[in-house]
VEXMI-306244 format. One record per residue (C-alpha): x, y, z. Coordinates in nm, 2 decimals, padded with zeros to 4 digits. Layout:
% residues N
> X	Y	Z
...
This chain:
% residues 85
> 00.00	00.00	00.00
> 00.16	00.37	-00.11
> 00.01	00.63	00.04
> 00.15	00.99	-00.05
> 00.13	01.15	00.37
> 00.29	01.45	00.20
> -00.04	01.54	-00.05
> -00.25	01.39	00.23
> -00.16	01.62	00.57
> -00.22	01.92	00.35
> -00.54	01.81	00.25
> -00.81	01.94	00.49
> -01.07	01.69	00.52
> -00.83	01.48	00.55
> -00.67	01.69	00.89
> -01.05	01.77	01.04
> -01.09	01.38	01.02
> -00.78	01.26	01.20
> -00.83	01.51	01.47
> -01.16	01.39	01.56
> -01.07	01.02	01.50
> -00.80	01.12	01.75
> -01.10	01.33	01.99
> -01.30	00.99	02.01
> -01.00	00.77	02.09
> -00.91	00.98	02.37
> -01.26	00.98	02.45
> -01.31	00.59	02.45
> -00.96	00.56	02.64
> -01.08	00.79	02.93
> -01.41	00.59	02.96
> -01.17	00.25	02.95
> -00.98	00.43	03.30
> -01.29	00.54	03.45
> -01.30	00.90	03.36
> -01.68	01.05	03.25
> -01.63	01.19	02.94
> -02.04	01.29	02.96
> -02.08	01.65	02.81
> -02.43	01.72	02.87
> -02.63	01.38	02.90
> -02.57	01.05	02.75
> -02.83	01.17	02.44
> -02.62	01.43	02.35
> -02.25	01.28	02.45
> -02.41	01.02	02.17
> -02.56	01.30	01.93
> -02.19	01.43	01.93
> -01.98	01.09	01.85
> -02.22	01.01	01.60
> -02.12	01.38	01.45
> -01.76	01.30	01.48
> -01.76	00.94	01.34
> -01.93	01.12	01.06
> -01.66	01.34	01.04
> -01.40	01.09	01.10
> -01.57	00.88	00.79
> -01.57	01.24	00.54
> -01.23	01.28	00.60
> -01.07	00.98	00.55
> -01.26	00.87	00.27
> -01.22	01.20	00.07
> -00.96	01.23	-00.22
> -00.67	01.42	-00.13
> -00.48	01.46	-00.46
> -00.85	01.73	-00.53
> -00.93	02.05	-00.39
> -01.27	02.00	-00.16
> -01.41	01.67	-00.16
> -01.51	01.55	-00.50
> -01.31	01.33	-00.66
> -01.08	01.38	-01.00
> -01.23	01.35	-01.35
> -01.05	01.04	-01.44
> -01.12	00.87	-01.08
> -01.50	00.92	-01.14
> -01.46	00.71	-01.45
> -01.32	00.41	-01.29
> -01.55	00.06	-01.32
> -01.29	-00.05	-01.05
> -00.96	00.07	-00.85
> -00.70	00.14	-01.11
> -00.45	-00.12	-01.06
> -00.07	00.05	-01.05
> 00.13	-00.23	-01.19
């Protein structure tokens, strides 16, 4: 698997997504040790993870070699992923 970190950490979706895939981790690690990571009630604790994993899902499944989160030309014309070799 090549994956091009340089094009990717200056992609923004890509950034937003890692940072809240990093926001839930700490969140499920401090509810593994005991700490309540509650923010208002459970509704809303859940209301805002389901937000994040959203967020979490945009920005890693996003193309980062095009600006915003569309993919290229030639990717939307792919029957199947183009194989390298």
């Amino acid at each position: 698997m090549k994956i091009n970190w340089k094009v990717r950490l200056k992609h923004k979706p890509f950034l937003l997504g890692a940072f809240v895939l990093l926001l839930l981790l700490v969140q499920q690690i401090g509810a593994l040790v005991g700490y309540d990571t509650t923010i208002y009630n459970e509704r809303v604790t859940e209301l805002f993870n389901t937000v994040l994993a959203f967020l979490v899902l945009v920005g890693v499944v996003v193309d980062p070699t095009t600006e915003g989160t569309s993919d290229s030309e030639q990717a939307l014309k792919y029957e199947k992923p183009k194989d390298d070799k």
